[in-house]
N, C-alpha and C positions, 0 to 999 in steps of 0.2 A: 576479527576481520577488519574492524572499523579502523583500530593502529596499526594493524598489517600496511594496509592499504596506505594510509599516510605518512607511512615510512619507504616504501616502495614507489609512490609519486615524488618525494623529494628523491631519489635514483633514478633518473631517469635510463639509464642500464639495467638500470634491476627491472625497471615499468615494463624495457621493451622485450627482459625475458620472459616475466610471465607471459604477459600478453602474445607473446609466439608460440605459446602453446596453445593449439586448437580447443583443447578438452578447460584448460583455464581458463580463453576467451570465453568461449561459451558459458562457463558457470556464470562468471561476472558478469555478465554482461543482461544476462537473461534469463541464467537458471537459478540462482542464488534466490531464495524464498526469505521476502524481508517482514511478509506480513507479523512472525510469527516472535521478532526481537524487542525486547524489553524496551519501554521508552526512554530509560535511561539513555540508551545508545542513542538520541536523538527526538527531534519531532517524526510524529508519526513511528515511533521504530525503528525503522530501518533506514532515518532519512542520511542519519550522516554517515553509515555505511555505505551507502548509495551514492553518497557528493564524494568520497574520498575514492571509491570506485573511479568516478569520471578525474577525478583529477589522477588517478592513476595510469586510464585510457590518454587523457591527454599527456602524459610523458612519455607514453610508449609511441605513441605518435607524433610526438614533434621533437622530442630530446629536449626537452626544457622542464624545472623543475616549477610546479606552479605554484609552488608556496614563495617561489624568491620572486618577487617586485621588479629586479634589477635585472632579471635574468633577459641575456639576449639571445633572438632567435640563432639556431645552428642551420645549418644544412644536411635538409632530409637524406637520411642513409634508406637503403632497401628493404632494411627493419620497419622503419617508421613506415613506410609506406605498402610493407604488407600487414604490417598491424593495423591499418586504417579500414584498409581493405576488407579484412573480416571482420573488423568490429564492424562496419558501415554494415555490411551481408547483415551480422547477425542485429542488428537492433531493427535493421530494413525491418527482420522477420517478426518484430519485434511487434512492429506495427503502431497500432494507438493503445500499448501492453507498455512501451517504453516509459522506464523510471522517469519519471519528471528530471530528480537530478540530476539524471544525466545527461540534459539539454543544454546547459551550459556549459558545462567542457566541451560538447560538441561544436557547438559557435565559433569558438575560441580555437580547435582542431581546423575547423575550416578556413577562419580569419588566417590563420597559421600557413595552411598547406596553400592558399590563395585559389588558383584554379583549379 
């Protein structure tokens, strides 16, 4: 999942179809059980499954790929901004349960989408 995901953030097309899937949003976002992944995969387990997660959220949400540097912001399509939408729903539910990880992409979604 950990190279899924980081191959699917650098697409930012690809980010914004999974991410339009309800029952997709929700796994990644919330359902996805990280306790349980070898530490190989990162600190703590699950962490870098979890960062590559958010940087996946953040290309389904803004069309930008966030491993490029250079990349400049596009103009939000109707994609980007129902993907925002549930994901924002689902981690709301998420509550003080929400991946650490995934607070930084979130920033960076909001610095992005502005108001």
């Amino acid at each position: 999942m950990t190279g899924l995901m980081e191959a699917t953030a650098r697409s930012p097309e690809a980010a914004a179809t999974v991410f339009s899937n309800d029952d997709a949003s929700e796994y990644l976002l919330a359902g996805r059980p990280l306790d349980s992944l070898p530490p190989e995969l990162g600190g703590g387990g699950g962490r870098a499954a979890s960062e590559n997660i958010g940087n996946a959220f953040l290309a389904a949400t803004t069309g930008m790929n966030p491993y490029d540097p250079a990349a400049l912001p596009v103009e939000h399509e109707d994609v980007h901004r129902r993907n925002l939408g549930r994901g924002l729903a689902i981690m709301a539910e998420a509550g003080d349960d929400l991946q650490p990880e995934l607070r930084e992409p979130m920033a960076k979604v909001f610095l992005n989408h502005g108001e």
